[in-house]
N, C-alpha and C positions, 0 to 999 in steps of 0.2 A: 422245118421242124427239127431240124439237127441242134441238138447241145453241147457237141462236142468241141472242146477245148473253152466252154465255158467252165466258170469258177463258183460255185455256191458263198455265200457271201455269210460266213457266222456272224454270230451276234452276240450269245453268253452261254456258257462262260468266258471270259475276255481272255485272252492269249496271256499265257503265262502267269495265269493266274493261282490262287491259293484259296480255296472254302474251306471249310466245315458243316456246309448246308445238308442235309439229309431230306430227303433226294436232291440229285442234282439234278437239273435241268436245263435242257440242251436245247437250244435254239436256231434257226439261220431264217434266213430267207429265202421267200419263194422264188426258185429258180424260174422264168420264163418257157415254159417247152417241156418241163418236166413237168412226171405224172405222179415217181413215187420218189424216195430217196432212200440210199445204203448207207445208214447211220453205221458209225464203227466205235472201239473203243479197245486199244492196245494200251500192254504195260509198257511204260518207256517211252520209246519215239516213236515213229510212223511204222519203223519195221518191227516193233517188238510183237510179241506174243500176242495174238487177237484173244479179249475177252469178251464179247460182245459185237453181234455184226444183225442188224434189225432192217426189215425193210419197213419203212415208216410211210404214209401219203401225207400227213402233215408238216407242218416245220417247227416241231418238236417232238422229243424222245427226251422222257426222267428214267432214271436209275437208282435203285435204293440201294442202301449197304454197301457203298464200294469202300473196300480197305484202303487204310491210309497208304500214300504212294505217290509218287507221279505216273500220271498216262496222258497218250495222244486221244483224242477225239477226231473226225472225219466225218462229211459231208458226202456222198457223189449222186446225184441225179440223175434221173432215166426216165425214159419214155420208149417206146416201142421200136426205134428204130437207134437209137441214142444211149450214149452216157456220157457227162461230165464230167471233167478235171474231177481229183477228191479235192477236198481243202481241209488241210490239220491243223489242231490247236492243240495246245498242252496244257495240263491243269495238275495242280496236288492237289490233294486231297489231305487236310490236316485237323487231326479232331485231338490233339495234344496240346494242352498250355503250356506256356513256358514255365521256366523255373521262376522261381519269386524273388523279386530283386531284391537286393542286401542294403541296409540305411545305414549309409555312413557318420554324416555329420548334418546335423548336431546332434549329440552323444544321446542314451536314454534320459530323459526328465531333466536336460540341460536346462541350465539360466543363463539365458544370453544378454549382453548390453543389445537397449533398443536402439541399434545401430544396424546398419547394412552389414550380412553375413551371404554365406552358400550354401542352403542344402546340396548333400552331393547323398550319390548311391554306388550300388552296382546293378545296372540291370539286370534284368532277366535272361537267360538264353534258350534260345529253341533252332529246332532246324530251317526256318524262313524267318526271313528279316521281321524285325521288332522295333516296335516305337514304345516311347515311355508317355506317361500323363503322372501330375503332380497334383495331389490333392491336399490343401489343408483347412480344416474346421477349429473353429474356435471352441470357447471352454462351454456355450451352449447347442456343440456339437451342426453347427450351421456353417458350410461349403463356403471359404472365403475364398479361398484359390481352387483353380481345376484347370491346369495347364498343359495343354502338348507338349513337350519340351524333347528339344534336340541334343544329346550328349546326356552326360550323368551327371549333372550340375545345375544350379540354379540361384541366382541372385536373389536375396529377398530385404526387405524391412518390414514385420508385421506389425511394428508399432506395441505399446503395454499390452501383456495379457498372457493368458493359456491358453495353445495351439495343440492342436494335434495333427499329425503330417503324415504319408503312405504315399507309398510311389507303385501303380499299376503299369506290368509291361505286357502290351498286346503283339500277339503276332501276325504276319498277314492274311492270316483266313480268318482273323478276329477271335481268338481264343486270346483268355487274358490272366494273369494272375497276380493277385496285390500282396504288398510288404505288410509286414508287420504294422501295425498302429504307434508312433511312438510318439511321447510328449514331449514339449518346450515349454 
């Protein structure tokens, strides 16, 4: 019946992770031998400030309103004569979009040779890593490009016509904010 130096096995939020979910919801799995579980929640690391310390019988605990921040989460199981290892996860907490990325080139309401050019930007910035997407629509406002794109550049040929182009930068807990609208 002993679970001691066992490990409760999380599940989600994923380690190291980044939401903006309200509530968040905490999960593991069910330990073998346990009865109930001391769900935690510190600011910081393992040893920071407890906010939060719940005895739970299931294998999940939600939480509403936690301010933005990083904290630790924990696990530890127990049964009547027992308890288990805790096991911690880290998570931020980010309900901030980034800043709006800057359009570099091509200029506003440029006329370009229909030749191979590069949209370029400057991304967005926030405090957790940021990926960019590429959008451009034609002159009857219909999604010709919607691209992931890695760095702040982008090859293109759109071939005759009038484009409109906006570059969205997301950040990891999926907050996102898009550029200006600008013609070609």
């Amino acid at each position: 019946d002993s679970i001691n130096n066992l490990l409760p096995i999380l599940l989600s939020p994923p380690a190291s992770s980044f939401t903006a979910i309200d509530p968040v919801l905490f999960q593991w799995q069910a330990l073998n031998g346990a009865v109930d579980y001391r769900f935690e929640l510190r600011q910081g690391g393992q040893t920071g400030p407890l906010l939060q310390a719940q005895i739970v019988e299931g294998t999940q605990f939600s939480i509403s309103s936690i301010v933005e921040g990083t904290y630790t989460w924990g696990v530890q199981g127990h049964n009547a004569t027992s308890s288990s290892l805790f096991n911690y996860r880290s998570l931020t907490i980010d309900r901030t979009a980034p800043s709006a990325p800057l359009l570099l080139i091509p200029s506003i309401a440029a006329t370009i040779a229909n030749t191979a050019f590069s949209f370029q930007w400057q991304s967005g910035s926030d405090t957790s890593p940021t990926t960019d997407s590429l959008f451009v629509l034609d002159a009857n406002s219909i999604l010709v490009r919607a691209l992931p794109v890695s760095g702040n550049a982008w090859p293109d040929s759109l071939g005759s016509g009038s484009f409109q182009w906006y570059v969205r930068t997301t950040d990891a807990a999926g907050n996102g904010t898009s550029s200006t609208l600008r013609n070609l």
